[in-house]
N, C-alpha and C positions, 0 to 999 in steps of 0.2 A: 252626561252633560245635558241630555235633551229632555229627562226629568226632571233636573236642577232650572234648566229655562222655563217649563212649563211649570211648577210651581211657585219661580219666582214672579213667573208673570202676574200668573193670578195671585201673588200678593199684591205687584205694585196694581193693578187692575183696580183691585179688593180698594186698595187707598187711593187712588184716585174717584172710585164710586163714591168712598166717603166724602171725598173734598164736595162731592155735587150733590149727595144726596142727605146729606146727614149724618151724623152717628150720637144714635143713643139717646134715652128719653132726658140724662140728666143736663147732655147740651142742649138739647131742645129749648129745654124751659130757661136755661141761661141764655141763652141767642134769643130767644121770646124777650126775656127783661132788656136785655140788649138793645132791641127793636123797638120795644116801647121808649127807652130812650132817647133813641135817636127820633123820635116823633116829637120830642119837647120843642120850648119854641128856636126861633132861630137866634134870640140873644142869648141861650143858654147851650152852651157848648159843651157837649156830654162825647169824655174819654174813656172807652171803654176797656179795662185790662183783664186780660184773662188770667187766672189761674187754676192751679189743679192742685190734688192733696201730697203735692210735695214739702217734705220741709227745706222753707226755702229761706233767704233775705226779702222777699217778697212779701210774706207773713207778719213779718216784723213792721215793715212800714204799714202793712194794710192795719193792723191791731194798733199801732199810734197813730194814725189816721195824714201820715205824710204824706202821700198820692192826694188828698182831697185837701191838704194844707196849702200845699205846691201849686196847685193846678188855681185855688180860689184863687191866689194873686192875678191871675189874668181871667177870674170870671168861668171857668171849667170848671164842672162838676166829675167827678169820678163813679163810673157803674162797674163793679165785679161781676165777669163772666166765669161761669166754672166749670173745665171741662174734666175728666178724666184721664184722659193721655191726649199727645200731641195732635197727632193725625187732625181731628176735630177743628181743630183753632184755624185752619189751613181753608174749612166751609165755609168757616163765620168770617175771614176775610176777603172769600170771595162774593157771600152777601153783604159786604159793608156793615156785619155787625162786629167785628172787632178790630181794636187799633195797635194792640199793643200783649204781647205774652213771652216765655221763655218754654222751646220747647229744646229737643233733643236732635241729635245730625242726621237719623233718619227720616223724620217729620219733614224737615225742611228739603231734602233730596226730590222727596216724592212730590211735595209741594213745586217743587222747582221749575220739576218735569211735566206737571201739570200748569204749568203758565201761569200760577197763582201770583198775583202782584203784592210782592213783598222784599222788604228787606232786612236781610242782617242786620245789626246796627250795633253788637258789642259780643265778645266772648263772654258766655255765664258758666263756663266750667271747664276743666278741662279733667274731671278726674278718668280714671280705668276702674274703680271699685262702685261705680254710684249703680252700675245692671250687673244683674249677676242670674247663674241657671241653678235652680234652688232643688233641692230633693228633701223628703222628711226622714226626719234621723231616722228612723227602723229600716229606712231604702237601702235596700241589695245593690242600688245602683252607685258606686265609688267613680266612675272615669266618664268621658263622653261616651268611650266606645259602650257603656255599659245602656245609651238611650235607645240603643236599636231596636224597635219594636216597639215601643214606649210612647207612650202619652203626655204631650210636652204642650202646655197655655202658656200662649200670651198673644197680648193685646196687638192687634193687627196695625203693621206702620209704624209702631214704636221703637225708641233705640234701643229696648230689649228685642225688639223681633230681629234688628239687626248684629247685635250681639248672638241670637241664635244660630242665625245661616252663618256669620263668620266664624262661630264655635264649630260649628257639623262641616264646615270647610277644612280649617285647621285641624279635624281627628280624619279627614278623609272620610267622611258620612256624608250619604247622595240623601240630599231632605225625602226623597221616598223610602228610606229607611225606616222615619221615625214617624209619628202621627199630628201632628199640630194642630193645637185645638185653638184657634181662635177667642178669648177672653177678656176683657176688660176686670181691671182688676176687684171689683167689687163680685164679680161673677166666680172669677180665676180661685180668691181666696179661699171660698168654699169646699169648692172642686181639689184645691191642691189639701186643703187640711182633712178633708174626708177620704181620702185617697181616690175621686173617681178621675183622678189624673196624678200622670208618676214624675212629673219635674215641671217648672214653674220657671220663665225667662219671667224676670222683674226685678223694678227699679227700687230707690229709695220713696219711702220709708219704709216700704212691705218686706224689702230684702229685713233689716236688720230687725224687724218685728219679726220677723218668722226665724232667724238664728237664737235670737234672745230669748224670745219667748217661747217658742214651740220647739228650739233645739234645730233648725232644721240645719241642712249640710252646704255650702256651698260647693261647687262641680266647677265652676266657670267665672270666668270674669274676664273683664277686659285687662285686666295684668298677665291672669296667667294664659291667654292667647296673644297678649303682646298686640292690644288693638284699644286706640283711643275712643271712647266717643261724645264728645266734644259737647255740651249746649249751648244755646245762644239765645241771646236779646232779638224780638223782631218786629216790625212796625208795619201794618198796609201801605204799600208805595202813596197810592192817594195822600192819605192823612196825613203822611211824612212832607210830604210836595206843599199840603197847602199849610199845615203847623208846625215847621222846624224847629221852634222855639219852644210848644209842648215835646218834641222826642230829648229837647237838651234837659228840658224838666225833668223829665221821667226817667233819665239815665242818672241825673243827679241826684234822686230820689233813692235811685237802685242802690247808687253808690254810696249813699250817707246810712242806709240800710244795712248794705254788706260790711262795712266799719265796723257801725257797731256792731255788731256780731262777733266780729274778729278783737272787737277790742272788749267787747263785756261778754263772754263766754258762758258764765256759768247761770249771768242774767238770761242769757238768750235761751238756751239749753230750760230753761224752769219757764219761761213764756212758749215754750214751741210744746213742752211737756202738757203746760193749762191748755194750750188749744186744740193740740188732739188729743187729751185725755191718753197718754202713755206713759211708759215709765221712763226716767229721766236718763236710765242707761243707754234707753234703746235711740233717743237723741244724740247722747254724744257719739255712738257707733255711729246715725245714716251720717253726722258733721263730718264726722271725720273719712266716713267713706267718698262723701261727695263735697268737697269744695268747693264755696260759692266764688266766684271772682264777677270782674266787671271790667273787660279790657280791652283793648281795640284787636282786632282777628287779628294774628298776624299770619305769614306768608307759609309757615309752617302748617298751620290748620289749615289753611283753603287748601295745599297741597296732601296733607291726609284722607280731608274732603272729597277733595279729587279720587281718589283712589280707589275711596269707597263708593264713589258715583260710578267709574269707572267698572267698577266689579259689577255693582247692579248690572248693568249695562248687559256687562259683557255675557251674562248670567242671562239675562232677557226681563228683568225685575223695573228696569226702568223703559219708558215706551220711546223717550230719546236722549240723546247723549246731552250732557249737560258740561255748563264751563262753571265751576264750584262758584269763584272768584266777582260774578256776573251779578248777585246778588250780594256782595258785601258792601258797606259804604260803614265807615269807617270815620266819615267826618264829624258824623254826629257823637258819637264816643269822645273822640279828644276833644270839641270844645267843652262836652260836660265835664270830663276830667279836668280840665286849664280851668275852667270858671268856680269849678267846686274847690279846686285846688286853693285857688287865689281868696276866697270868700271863708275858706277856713283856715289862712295859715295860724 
């Protein structure tokens, strides 16, 4: 146990460094654009939303230009921030350079625990297949117990990092077992396809590009350890405080998004194939692994939340105890659900 605190610490450490110092040259230069933004003038009120290379409902509105349709009615402008994984999005709001993103349930933990001023503001998923711990088909490795000794990337803070320690808990593996390489996945990919690493924690799209494409094996998931982990919608408290009426925007932007999606499939599936240039199977797979939703938290996930804060905790991964629940608001979800509702019956 007193291994398991000392490496979870310096994990949560590790992401809380991020929140203050940065991570990564390709935030950098997004939180740069960011910045430059927010220097326009003062009649021109610039929203800045982050995203990452997930396939998401997010993609869909940013490629028909909904976020920058919505927001013009009241004179906003829209800036795309892109990060990599979550952890990230957690600096740029505490620089005031972002407003608005979807990340994963460990992102926002760490954020929590670090005082970072933000809020919940809607469920964006709730699947168990969207992280999974990947090995390459010729890997000797079949079971968890099989990681012992083993060289295991992934991206620091993220809900696959968190999917890993509650996999190596569930086979009873003390994380000094195994070797954790720290990777972001433009890094990770390499390292896991060349074999200078023997198992890979990651999310969508990379999981189902690497089943489909390269064969590889899935080990793990949040199904077969019987562990949810959950995404969400989240907003800088500031910007929420002073634009209530931009987060009802932007949820009902999410929401007119996540439709269609759901309602033209095979359209979506051939627009998400043209923008990242993949094959149209390996879409329908990460769809169907990760389900986009858009819905107010309910009592069930903050108490999951709970559990999993609780663990950190207890583990020494988080630096103080947290109340999940403390950071949800909820209001701004149901008026965009009632207004979009009523505007489209």
């Amino acid at each position: 146990m007193k291994k398991v605190r000392g490496l979870m610490g310096v994990f949560l450490l590790t992401v809380v460094f991020a929140l203050v110092a940065g991570c990564g040259n390709k935030e950098t230069a997004g939180q740069k654009d960011a910045g430059e933004a927010k220097a326009q003038t003062k009649e021109e009120k610039v929203v800045n939303i982050g995203i990452q290379q997930s396939i998401w409902p997010i993609l869909i509105a940013k490629e028909k230009g909904w976020f920058e349709e919505e927001f013009a009615k009241v004179g906003a402008k829209v800036n795309w921030v892109e990060f990599q994984s979550g952890p990230a999005y957690f600096e740029a709001i505490v620089s005031n350079r972002l407003d608005f993103g979807r990340v994963g349930n460990i992102p926002v933990l760490a954020g929590q625990a670090a005082n970072v001023p933000f809020k919940e503001i809607a469920n964006g998923s709730n699947g168990e297949k969207g992280d999974a711990i990947l090995v390459r088909k010729d890997s000797q490795i079949r079971t968890l117990q099989d990681l012992k000794g083993k060289k295991i990337a992934v991206a620091k803070g993220s809900s696959a990092y968190g999917l890993l320690y509650k996999a190596l808990a569930k086979a009873n593996i003390d994380p000094a077992d195994v070797k954790i390489i720290q990777l972001q996945p433009d890094e990770a990919q390499p390292a896991f396809e060349t074999g200078s690493v023997d198992a890979w924690a990651i999310w969508e799209p990379f999981q189902s590009t690497q089943v489909i494409k390269n064969g590889a094996k899935v080990i793990a998931n949040g199904e077969t350890i019987q562990s949810s982990s959950p995404g969400f919608q989240i907003v800088r408290s500031k910007f929420a405080e002073e634009n209530p009426d931009l987060v009802v925007r932007y949820l009902k932007v999410t929401e007119k998004a996540t439709r269609w999606q759901k309602e033209h499939p095979e359209e979506a599936v051939k627009l998400y194939a043209k923008l990242k240039k993949v094959d149209e199977k390996i879409i329908r797979q990460v769809i169907k692994n990760s389900e986009a939703a858009n819905l107010p938290i309910t009592d069930e996930v903050i108490k999951n939340q709970q559990e999993t804060a609780d663990l950190l905790y207890d583990l020494g991964g988080l630096k103080r105890k947290v109340d999940t629940k403390e950071v949800v608001d909820n209001s701004y979800i149901e008026k965009a659900l009632k207004e979009y509702n009523a505007e489209n019956k």
